[in-house]
MDAnalysis code that builds the backbone (N, CA, C; Angstrom):
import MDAnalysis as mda
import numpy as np

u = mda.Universe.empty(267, n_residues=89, atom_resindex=np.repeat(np.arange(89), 3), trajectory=True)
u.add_TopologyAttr("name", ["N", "CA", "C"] * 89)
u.add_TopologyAttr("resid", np.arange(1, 90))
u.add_TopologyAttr("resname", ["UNK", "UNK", "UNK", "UNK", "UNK", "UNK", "UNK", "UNK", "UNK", "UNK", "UNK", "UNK", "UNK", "UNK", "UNK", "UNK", "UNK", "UNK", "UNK", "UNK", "UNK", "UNK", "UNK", "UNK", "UNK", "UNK", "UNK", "UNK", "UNK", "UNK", "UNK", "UNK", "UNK", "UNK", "UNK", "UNK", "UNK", "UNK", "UNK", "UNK", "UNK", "UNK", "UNK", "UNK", "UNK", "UNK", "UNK", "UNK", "UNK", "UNK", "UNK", "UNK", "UNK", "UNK", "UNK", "UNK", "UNK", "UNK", "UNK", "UNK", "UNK", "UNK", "UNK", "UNK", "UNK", "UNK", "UNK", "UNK", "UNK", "UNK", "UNK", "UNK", "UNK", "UNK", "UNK", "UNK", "UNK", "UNK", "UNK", "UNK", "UNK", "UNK", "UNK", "UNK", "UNK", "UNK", "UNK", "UNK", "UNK"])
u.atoms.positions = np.array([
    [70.128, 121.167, 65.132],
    [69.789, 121.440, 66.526],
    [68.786, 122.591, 66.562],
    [67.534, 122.201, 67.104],
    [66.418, 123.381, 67.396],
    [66.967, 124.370, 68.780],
    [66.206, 125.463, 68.323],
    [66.045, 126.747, 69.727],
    [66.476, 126.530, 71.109],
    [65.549, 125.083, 71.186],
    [64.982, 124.043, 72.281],
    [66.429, 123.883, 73.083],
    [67.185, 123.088, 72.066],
    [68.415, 122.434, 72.491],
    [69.515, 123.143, 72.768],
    [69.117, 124.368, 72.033],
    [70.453, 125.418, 72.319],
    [70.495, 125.812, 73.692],
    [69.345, 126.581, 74.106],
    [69.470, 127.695, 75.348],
    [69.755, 126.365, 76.425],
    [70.701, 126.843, 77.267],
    [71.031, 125.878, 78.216],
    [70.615, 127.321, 79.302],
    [70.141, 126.644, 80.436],
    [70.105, 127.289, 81.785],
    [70.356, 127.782, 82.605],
    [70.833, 129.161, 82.800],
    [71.848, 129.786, 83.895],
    [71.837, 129.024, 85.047],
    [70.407, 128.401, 85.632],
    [70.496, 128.473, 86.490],
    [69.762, 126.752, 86.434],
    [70.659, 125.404, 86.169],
    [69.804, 124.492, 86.568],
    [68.884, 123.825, 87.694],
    [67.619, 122.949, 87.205],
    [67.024, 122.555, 88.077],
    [67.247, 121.598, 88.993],
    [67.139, 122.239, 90.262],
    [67.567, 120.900, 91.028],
    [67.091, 120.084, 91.060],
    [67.683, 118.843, 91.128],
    [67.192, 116.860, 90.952],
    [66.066, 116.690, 91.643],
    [65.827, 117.459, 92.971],
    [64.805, 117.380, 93.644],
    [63.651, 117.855, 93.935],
    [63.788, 119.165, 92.663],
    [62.913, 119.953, 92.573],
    [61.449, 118.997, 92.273],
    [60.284, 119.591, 92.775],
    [58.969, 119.350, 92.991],
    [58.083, 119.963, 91.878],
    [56.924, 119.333, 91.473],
    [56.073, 119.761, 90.410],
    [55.833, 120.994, 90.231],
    [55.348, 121.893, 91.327],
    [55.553, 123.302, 91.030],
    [57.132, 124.176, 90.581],
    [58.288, 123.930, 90.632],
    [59.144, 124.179, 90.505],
    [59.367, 124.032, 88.966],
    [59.406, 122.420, 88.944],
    [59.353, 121.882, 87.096],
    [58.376, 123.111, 86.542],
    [57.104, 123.059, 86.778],
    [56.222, 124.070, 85.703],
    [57.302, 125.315, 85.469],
    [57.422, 126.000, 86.981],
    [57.957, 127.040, 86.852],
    [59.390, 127.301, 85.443],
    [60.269, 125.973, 86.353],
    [61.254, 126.459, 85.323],
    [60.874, 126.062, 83.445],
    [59.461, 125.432, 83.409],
    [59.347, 125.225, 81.783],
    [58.711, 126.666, 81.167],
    [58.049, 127.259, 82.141],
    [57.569, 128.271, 81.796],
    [58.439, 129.372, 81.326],
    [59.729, 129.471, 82.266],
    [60.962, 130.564, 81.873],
    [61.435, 130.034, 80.613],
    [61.376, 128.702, 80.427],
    [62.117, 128.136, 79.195],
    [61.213, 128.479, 78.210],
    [60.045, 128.532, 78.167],
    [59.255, 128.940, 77.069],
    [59.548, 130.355, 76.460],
    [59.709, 131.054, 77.610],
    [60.008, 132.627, 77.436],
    [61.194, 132.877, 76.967],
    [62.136, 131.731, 77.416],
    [63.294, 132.327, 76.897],
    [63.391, 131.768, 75.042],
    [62.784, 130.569, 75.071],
    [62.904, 129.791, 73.683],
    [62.130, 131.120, 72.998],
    [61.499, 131.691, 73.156],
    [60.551, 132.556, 72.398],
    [61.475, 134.144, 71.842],
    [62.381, 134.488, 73.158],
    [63.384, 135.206, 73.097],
    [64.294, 135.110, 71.907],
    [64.956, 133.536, 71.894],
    [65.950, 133.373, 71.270],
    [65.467, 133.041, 69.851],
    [64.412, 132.377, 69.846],
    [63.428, 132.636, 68.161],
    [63.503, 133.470, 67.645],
    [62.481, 134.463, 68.597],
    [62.140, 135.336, 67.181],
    [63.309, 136.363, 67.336],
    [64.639, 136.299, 67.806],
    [65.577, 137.275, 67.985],
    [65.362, 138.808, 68.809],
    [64.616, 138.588, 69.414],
    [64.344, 140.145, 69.986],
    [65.573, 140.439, 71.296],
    [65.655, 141.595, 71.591],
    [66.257, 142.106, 72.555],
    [65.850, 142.249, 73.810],
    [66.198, 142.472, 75.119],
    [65.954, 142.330, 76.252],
    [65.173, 143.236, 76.416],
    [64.949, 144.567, 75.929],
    [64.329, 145.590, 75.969],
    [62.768, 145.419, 74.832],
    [62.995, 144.577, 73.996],
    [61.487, 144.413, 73.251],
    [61.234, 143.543, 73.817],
    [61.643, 142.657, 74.638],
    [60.487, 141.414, 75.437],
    [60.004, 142.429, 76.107],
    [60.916, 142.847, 77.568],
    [60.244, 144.083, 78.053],
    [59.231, 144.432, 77.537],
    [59.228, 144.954, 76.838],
    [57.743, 145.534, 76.727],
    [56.180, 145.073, 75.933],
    [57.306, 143.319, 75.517],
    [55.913, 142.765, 75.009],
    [55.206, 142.155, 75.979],
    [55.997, 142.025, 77.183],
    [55.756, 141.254, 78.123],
    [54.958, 142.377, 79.607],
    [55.194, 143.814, 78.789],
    [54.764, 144.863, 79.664],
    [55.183, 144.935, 81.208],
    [56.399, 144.398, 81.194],
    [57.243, 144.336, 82.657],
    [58.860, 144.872, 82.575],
    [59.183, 145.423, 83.431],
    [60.719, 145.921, 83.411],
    [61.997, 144.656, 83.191],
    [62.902, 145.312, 82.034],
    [63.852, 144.586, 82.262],
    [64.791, 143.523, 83.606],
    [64.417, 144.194, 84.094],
    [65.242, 143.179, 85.632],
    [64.370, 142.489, 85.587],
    [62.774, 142.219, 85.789],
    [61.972, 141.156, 85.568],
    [61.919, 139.739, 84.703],
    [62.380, 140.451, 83.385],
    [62.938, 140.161, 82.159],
    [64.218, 139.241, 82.225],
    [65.267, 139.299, 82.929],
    [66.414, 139.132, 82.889],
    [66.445, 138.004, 83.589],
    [65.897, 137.779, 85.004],
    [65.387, 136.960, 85.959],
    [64.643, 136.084, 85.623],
    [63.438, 136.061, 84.968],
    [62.963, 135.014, 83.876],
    [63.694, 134.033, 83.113],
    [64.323, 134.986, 82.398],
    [65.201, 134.145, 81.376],
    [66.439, 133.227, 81.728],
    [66.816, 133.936, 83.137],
    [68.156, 133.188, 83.712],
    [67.724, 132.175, 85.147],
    [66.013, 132.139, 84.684],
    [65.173, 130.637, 85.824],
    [65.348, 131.040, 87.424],
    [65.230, 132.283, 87.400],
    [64.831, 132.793, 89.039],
    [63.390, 132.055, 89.436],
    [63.296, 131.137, 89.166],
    [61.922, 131.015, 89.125],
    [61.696, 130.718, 90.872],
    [62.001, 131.301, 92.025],
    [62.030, 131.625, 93.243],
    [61.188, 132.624, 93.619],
    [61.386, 133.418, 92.309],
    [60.874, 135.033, 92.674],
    [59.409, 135.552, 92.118],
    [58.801, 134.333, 91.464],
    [57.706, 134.347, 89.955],
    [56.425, 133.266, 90.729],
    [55.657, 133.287, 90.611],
    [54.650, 132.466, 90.958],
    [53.764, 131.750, 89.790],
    [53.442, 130.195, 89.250],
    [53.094, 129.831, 88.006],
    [52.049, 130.143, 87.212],
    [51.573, 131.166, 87.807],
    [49.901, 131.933, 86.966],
    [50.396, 133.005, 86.520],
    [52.034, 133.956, 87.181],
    [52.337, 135.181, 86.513],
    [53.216, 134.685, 85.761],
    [53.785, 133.384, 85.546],
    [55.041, 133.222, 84.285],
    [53.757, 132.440, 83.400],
    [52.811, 132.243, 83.588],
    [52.284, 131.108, 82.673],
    [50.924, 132.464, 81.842],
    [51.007, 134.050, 82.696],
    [50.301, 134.951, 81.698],
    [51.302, 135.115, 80.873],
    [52.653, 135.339, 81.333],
    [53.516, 136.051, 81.026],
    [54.171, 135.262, 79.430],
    [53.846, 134.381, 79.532],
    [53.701, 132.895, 78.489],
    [52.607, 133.343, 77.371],
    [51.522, 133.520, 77.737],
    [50.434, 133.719, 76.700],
    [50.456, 135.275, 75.947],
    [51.050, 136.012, 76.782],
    [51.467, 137.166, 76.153],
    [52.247, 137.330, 75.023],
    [53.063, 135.997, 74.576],
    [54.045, 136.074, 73.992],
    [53.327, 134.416, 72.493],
    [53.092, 133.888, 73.466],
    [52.518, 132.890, 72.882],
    [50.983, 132.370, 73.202],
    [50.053, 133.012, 72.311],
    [48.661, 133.407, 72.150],
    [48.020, 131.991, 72.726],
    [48.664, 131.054, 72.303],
    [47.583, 129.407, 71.577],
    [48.631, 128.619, 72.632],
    [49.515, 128.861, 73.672],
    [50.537, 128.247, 74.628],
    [49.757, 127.376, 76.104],
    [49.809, 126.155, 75.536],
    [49.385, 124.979, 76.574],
    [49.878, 124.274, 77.059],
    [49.718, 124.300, 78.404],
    [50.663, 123.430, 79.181],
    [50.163, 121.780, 79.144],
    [51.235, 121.185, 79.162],
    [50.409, 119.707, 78.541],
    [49.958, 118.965, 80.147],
    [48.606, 118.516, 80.129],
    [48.271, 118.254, 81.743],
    [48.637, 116.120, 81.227],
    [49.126, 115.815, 82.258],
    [49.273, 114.200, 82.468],
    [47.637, 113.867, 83.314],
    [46.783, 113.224, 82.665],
    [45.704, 113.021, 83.077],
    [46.192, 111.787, 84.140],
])
């Protein structure tokens, strides 16, 4: 079982959630898969991510209510340099 399959979602997506929502919550999932990789602590994302822990925490547990998809999708490349979102032509 990969990274992928482990982290389950504090907070699942609802059935009805809409395309902006989906990005959103893949984007927290990226952050968090990246979390649970390379093993870091809540306090070294923090600051790779150059944002306060409560920011941090909220991310990872799919507040994605509170995040807009250009600041989780920098917040993405910060962590993962070469990170593309796959477009459905």
């Amino acid at each position: 079982m990969d990274i992928a399959e482990k982290v389950d979602a504090a907070r699942p997506l609802p059935e009805d959630a809409d395309a902006i929502d989906k990005l959103k919550y893949k984007l927290c999932r990226e952050i968090l898969i990246f979390k649970e990789s390379k093993g870091v602590t809540l306090d070294e994302l923090a600051e790779k991510l150059e944002i306060g822990k409560t920011d941090v925490s909220k991310i990872i547990n799919y507040h994605i209510d509170r995040y807009t998809n250009d600041k989780l999708y920098r917040l993405a490349l910060k962590l993962i340099p070469n990170f593309e979102l796959g477009a459905k032509a």
